[in-house]
C-alpha positions in Angstrom: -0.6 14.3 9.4 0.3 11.7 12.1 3.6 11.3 13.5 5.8 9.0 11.6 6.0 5.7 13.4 9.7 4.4 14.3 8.5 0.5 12.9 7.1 0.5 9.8 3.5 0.2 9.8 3.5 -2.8 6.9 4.6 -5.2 9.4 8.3 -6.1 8.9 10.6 -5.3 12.0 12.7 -2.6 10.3 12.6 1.1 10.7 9.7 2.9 8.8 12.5 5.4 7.7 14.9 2.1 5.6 11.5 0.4 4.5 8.6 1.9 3.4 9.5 5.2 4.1 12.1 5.0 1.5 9.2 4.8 -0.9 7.2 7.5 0.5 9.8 9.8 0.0 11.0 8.7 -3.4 13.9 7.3 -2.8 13.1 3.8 -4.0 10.2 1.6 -6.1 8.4 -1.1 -5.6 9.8 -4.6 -6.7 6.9 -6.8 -6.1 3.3 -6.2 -6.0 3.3 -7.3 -2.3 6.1 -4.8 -1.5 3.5 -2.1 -3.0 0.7 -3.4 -1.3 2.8 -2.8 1.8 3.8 0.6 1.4 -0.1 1.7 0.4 -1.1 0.4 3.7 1.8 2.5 5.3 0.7 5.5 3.5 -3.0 4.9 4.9 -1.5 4.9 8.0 1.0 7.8 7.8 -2.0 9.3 5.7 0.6 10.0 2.7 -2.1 11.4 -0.2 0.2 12.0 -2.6 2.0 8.5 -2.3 -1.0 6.8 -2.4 -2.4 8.7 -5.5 1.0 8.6 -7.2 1.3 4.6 -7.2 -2.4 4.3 -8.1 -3.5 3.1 -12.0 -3.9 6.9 -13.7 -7.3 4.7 -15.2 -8.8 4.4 -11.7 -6.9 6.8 -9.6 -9.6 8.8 -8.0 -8.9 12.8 -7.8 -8.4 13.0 -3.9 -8.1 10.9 -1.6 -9.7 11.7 2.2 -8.9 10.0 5.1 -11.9 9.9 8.0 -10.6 11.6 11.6 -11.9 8.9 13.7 -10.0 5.8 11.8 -6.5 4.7 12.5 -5.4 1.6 10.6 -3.5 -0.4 12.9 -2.1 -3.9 11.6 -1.8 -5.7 7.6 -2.2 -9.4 7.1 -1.1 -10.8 3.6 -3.4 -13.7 3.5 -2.3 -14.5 -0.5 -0.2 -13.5 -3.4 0.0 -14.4 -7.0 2.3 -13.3 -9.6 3.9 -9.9 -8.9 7.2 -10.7 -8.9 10.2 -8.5 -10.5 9.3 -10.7 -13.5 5.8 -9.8 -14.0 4.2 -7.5 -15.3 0.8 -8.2 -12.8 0.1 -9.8 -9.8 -2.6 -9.8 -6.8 -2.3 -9.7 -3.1 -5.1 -10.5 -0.6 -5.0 -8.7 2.6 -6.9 -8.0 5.6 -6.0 -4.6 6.8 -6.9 -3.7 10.8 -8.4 -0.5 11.7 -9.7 1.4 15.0 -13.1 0.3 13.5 -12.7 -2.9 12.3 -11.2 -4.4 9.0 -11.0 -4.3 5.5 -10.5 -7.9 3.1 -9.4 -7.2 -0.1 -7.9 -9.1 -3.4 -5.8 -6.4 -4.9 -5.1 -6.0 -8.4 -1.4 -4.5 -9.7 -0.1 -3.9 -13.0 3.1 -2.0 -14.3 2.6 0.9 -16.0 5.5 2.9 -16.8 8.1 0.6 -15.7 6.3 0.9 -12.0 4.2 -1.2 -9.6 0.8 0.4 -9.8 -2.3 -0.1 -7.8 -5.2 -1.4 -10.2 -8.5 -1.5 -8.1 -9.7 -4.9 -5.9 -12.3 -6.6 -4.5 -13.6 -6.3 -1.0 -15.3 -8.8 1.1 
């Protein structure tokens, strides 16, 4: 697992530990869609399986989740959001996530399910 980074990796200026690290370890949920969206990236980038399969839809969530050697995801644009506020109960965020390989553009899809911010699936371009 790679070395915790000081800065969070979703791209605000605050310490990975008081931001999304908070919701690796537990310690907090979600409020928004976006907020989610960020802390899935951070988990990518920490390579946090059981974060990322725990705040994935149970109706999509695949079984295990791998995470190739070579690529190292590096920065997250939020390019769109819509809905997914603390007063929703879905919402979507487009992103472009940067990797050591090039990037990934995606419309996610969140619901709640169980009170929580849950990944859905998306659509890549």
């Amino acid at each position: 697992m790679p070395k915790r980074p000081a800065t969070c990796p979703c791209g605000s200026s605050a310490p990975y530990r008081d931001c999304c690290g908070r919701l690796h370890r537990g310690q907090a949920q979600a409020r928004t869609a976006e907020e989610l969206m960020r802390s899935r990236f951070s988990a990518f980038t920490v390579r946090d399986a059981a974060y990322l399969l725990k705040s994935w839809h149970p109706g999509t969530r695949p079984r295990t989740i791998e995470f190739p050697a070579g690529l190292r995801w590096e920065r997250l644009e939020i390019l769109n959001t819509a809905e997914g506020s603390p007063f929703h109960t879905k919402g979507t965020v487009e992103f472009r996530a940067h990797h050591s390989e090039g990037e990934l553009h995606e419309v996610s899809r969140f619901v709640r399910h169980e009170g929580a911010w849950v990944y859905l699936d998306g659509d890549t371009t």
